[in-house]
C-alpha positions, 0 to 999 in steps of 0.5 A: 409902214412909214414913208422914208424920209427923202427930202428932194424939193420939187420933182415937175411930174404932169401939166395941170391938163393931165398930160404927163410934163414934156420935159421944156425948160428954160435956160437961166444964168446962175451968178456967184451971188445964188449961194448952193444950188441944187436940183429940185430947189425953187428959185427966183429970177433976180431981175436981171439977165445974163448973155440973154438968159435970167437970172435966178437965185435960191427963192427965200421960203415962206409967205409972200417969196414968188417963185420963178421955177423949179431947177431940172439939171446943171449944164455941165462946167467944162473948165472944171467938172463934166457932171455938175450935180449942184453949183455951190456958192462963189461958183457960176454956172448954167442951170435948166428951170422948168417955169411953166406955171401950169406944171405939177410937182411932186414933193416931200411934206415935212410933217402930216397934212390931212384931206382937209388941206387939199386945195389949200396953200402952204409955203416951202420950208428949207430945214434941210441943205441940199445933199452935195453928194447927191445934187439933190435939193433939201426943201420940203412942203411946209405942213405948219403952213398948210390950210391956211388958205393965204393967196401969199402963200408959194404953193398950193396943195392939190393931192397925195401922190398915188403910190403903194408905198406913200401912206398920205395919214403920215409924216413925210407923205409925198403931194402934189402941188402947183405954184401958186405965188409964180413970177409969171402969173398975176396974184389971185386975191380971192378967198382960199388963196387959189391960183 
């Protein structure tokens, strides 16, 4: 059976010890310049801060674009919607990272990716908008990408996620990935581009 075709960014699930993810996240600032942001999306620390907090803004994807975290949720905006599912562009707000450079996350492939490119780095790929229905991100784990084993690369492929109904041999597989070009942590040049 296919898998369904649900793009959703990345979905922290587990620390790289094993432990399932405890949930922290870091406050960050969301400025009017971010563009549409949505939960799942990667962002970037813009370098600067705002009330105390960082400041983040959509990661650009593919090589050599650092990734500061993840979004987990928005803070709701009091003077004008309780439930803020994403924060649209022109608008501000308050978003909840998880930045951990430890976390595991879960996410959609655009395409197949085999065994063989377990342990390797790929990049995100965003042919998707994120869902403004929904609130939920469009960025995908790019499969073009994918073993090429370049230490630039954003992410770095760690296995299929084991699930009855995630067929790893087809288009769409979910996988798990870490960060491999994370602000927080210093580039490892080595061969095969490991975190």
């Amino acid at each position: 059976m296919a898998n369904v075709d649900n793009p959703h960014g990345l979905t922290p699930i587990e620390h790289l010890n094993g432990n399932p993810w405890n949930g922290a996240t870091r406050r960050c600032r969301v400025d009017s310049t971010a563009g549409d942001l949505f939960v799942g999306d990667a962002v970037v620390w813009n370098g600067s801060g705002s009330a105390g907090y960082p400041e983040v803004v959509e990661a650009t994807a593919g090589d050599g674009n650092k990734i500061f975290g993840v979004i987990v949720s928005f803070e709701p905006q009091p003077s004008s919607s309780l439930e803020t599912l994403y924060i649209a562009s022109a608008d501000s707000g308050w978003a909840n990272v998880c930045v951990d450079p430890d976390v595991v996350y879960m996410g959609q492939v655009d395409g197949v990716v085999g065994s063989d490119d377990i342990g390797q780095t790929t990049n995100l790929v965003t042919t998707h908008s994120g869902d403004t229905t929904t609130g939920i991100s469009g960025m995908e784990i790019d499969a073009t990408t994918a073993g090429g084993g370049y230490s630039s690369y954003q992410l770095m492929i760690i296995g299929g996620v084991d699930r009855p109904d995630n067929d790893l041999t087809l288009t769409h597989a979910e996988y798990k990935v870490i960060i491999n070009l994370h602000s927080l942590r210093a580039i490892n040049t080595s061969a095969g581009g490991a975190a």
